[in-house]
N, C-alpha and C positions, 0 to 999 in steps of 0.2 A: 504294608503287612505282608511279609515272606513267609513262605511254610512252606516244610518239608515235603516234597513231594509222596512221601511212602507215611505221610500222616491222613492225608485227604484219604486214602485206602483202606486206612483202622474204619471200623465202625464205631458211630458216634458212643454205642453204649460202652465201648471199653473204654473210652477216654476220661466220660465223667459216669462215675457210681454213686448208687442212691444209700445214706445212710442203711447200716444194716438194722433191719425190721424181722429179719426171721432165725430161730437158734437152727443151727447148721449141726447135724449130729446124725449117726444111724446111715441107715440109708443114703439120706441126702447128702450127708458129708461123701459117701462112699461116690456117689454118682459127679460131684465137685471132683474130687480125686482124679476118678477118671479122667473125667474131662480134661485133668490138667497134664494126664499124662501123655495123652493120645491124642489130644488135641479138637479139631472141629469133628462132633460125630452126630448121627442122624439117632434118632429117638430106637428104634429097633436096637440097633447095635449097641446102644450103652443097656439098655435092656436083656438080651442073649448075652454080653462079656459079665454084665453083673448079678445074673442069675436071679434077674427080678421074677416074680411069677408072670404079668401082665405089662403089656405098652402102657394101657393106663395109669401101672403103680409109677412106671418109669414117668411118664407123662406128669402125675403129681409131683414126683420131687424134682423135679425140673421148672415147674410151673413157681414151686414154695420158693426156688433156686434164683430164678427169672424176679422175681418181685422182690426180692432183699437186695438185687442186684448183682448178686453174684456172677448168673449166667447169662447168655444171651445167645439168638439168632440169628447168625449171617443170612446173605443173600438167598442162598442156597438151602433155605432149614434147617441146617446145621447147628445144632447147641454148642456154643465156646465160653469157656472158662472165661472168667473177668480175672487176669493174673492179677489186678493190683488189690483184690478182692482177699489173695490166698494168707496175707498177713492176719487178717482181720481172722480168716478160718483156722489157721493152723496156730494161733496162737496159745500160750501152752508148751506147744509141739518142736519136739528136735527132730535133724533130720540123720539116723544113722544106716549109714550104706541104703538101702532100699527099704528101709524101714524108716517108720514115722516114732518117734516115744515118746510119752512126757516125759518135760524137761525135769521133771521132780525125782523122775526116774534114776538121774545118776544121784541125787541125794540117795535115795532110797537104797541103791548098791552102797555107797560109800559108809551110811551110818548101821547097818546091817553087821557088819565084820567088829565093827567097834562094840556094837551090842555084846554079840559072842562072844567077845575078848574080855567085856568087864563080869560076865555072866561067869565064863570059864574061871576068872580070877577069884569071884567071891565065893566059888565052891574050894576052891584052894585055898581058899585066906577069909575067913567070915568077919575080918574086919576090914575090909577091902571096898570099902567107901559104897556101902546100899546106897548110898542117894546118885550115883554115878550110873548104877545100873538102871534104876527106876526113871530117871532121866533121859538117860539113851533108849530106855521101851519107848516111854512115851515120843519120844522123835519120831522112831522107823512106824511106830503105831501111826503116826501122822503122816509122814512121808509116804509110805505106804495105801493109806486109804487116799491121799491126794491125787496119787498115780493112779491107783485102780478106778479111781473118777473123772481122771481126764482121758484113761484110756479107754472107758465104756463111752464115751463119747466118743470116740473116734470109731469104734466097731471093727477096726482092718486096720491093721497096722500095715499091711504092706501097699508102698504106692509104687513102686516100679519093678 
């Protein structure tokens, strides 16, 4: 049995994670993020960087964090991100420049313009296909509330 030497190293919890058991949103999503940007942090400091009111609150979504397996602490007390964890959380989610979006988000630009364009047409031409316009509402009406609900789960768009 060979193994890597800088595997013995990892902590056993980043290796194997426990089915996810808790919805990751708000807050706790916010405190995950962190984590993953900035890497091993003690309970204070994700506290003061994320403008929690209390250690405590900090302390709960780390604890909710901790038992869906997401998070974990090293030697050192330190809270670390469980990376192989982030698919599970940020699914949904694209990653543009430093910002996070739902992925529904570039439908939502994309069929938005097309809306305008048949909306525009049938005030020019009132026989210019109503079932084209009433169509494309309904899309961006959907694409739209899809987005504004993956992104009220996320709370903060920005991770870096």
């Amino acid at each position: 049995m060979t193994s890597d030497p800088g595997e013995a190293s990892k902590p056993q919890a980043q290796k194997v994670r426990a089915k996810p058991s808790v919805e990751v949103s708000g807050n706790a999503l916010r405190v995950y993020l962190y984590l993953l940007r900035n890497g091993p942090s003690e309970l204070r400091d994700i506290q003061r960087s994320l403008g929690l009111s209390t250690p405590s609150l900090a302390s709960y979504h780390l604890n909710r964090l901790a038992s869906g397996g997401y998070v974990f602490q090293d030697e050192h007390g330190r809270y670390c991100a469980t990376v192989a964890a982030a698919g599970d959380i940020l699914d949904g989610f694209s990653r543009l420049g430093a910002f996070l979006v739902p992925q529904l988000f570039f439908f939502a630009v994309l069929f938005t313009p097309i809306l305008l364009y048949f909306s525009y047409m049938a005030v020019r031409s009132p026989s210019y296909v109503p079932l084209l316009v009433v169509g494309s509402l309904c899309l961006v009406a959907v694409m739209w509330f899809e987005t504004a609900r993956v992104w009220r789960r996320l709370g903060s768009s920005r991770v870096a």
